[in-house]
C-alpha positions, 0 to 999 in steps of 0.5 A: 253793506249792513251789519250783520248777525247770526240770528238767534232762535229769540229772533224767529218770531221777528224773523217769521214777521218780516219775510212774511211780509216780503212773501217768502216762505217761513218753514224750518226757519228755526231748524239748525240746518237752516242758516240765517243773519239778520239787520236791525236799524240801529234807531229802532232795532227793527229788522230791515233785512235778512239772508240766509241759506240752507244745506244739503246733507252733504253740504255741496248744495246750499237753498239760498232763501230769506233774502229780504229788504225792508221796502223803504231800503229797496233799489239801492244794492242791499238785496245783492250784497245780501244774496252774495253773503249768503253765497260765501258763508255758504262756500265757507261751509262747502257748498259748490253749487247755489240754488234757489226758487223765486217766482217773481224775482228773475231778473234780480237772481239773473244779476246775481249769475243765476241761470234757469234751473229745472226744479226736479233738479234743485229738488233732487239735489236738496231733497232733505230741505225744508223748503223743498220738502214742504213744496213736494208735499203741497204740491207747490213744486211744480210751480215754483222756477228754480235757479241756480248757479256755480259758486 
């Protein structure tokens, strides 16, 4: 497993430059209600993975997003020790159900004991979000594949 750090608004930029590359989505990543770690390599002290999850406003929903490895670090298990440490901070702060879009990665989530959600449900159950605020406002949402799974 790699190391991990809480990231830091100092990191955001960094953070915005690194899943943006991995094609995930960049908004509210420098919100309080959005939770995110960090690796860096310990030779350059670039990030080479991240993580990170975000409530609902009672806490019992967490959006798992930013779960993100470095292409060169890929297929050797990182990107399933990262979901599962987002899940438990996410337990350790309440949650009971996770939930999450991805449009490309069903298979990985599948892995992880994620089963096809209706996105109006993950809408509806985290609602205060960034991510599901800007995909209701854009449009987006009615093309997003949602998942989820009890934690």
């Amino acid at each position: 497993m790699l190391k991990l750090a809480r990231a830091t608004n100092a990191d955001i930029v960094e953070v915005s430059e690194f899943l943006s590359i991995a094609d995930l989505t960049l908004s509210g990543l420098d919100s309080p209600s959005v939770h995110l770690w960090i690796s860096r390599d310990e030779t350059t002290g670039r990030i080479i993975a991240t993580t990170g999850y975000e409530s609902s406003e009672d806490s019992e929903h967490a959006l798992i997003r930013s779960v993100a490895v470095a292409p060169e670090l890929r297929g050797g298990g990182i990107g399933s020790d990262l979901a599962e440490s987002a899940m438990q901070r996410a337990v350790d702060a309440g949650a009971k159900q996770a939930w999450l879009f991805s449009r490309r990665s069903g298979p990985f989530w599948q892995k992880a004991g994620f089963s096809s959600a209706h996105t109006d449900d993950l809408a509806g159950a985290l609602a205060s979000t960034h991510q599901v605020q800007l995909f209701t406002e854009t449009g987006q949402l009615e093309h997003e594949v949602a998942w989820n799974r009890k934690l």
